[in-house]
C-alpha positions in Angstrom: -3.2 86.5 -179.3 -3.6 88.6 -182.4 -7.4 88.2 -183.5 -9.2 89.4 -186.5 -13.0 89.7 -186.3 -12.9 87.1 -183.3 -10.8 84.9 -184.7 -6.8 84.1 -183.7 -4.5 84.7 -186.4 -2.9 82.3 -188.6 0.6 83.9 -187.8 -0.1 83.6 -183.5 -1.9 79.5 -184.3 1.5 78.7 -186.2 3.3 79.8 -183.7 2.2 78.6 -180.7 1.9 75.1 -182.1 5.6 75.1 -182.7 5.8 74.8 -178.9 3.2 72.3 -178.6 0.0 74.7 -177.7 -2.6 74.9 -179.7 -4.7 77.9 -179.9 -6.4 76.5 -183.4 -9.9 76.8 -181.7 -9.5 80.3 -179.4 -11.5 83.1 -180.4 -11.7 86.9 -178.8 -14.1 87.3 -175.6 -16.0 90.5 -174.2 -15.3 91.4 -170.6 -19.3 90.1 -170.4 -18.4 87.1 -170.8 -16.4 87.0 -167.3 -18.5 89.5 -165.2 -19.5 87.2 -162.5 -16.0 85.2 -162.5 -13.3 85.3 -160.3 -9.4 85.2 -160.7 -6.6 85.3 -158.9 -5.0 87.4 -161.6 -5.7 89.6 -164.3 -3.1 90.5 -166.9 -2.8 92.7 -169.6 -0.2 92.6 -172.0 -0.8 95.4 -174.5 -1.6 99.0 -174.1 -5.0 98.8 -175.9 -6.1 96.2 -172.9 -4.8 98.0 -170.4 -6.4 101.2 -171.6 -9.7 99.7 -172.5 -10.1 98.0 -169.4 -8.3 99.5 -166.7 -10.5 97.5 -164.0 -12.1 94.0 -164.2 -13.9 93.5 -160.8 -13.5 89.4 -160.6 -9.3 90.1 -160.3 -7.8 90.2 -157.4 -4.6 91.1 -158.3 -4.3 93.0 -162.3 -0.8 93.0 -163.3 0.3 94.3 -166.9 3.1 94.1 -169.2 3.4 95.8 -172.3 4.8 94.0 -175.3 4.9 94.7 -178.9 1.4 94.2 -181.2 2.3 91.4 -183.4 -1.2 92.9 -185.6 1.3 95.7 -186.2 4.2 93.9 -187.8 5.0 94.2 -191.6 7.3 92.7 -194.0 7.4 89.2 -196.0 5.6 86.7 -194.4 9.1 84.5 -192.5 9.3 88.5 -191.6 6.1 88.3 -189.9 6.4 84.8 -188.4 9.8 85.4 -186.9 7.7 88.5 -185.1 5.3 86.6 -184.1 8.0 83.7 -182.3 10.3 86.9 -180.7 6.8 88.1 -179.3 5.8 84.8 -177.9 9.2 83.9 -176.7 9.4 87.7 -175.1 6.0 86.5 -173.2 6.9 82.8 -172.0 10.1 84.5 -170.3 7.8 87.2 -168.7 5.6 84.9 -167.3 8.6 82.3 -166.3 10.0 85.0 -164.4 6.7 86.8 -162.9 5.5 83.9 -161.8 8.8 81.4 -161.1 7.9 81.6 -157.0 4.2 81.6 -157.0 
């Protein structure tokens, strides 16, 4: 979820509603906000994450895949929106698989 001073970007709302989620409402949070909360997992899905917060104490188990920034894409804008879709799609089947026996 590409965000831009807290907020989800256009590109990643338009996206995601073509698949019937919407993310219209989302905004970035601070590892504060989840301090005393637990999970089951933690995942990471970009470098910068994985970097920037290489332990969260509420996870029990902190898995991370590394995928393309959609922030970083460039061109005309069907350019950038077609991105954005191959990055989502790359996800979904990520998690499809990761998760299929859990």
């Amino acid at each position: 979820m590409t965000v831009s001073n807290g907020r989800v970007t256009p590109y990643a709302i338009r996206v995601m509603a073509e698949i019937g989620i919407d993310i219209g409402a989302h905004r970035s949070k601070g590892l504060q906000e989840f301090l005393d909360q637990k999970f089951d997992y933690v995942i990471t899905v970009c470098d910068h994450a994985k970097e920037s917060c290489p332990f969260f104490p509420g996870g029990k188990k902190i898995l991370h895949q590394s995928f393309e920034d959609p922030s970083a894409l460039t061109g005309t804008e069907e350019e950038i929106v077609a991105g954005f879709r191959r990055i989502r799609d790359e996800i979904r089947n990520w998690i499809e698989n990761e998760f299929s026996n859990v």
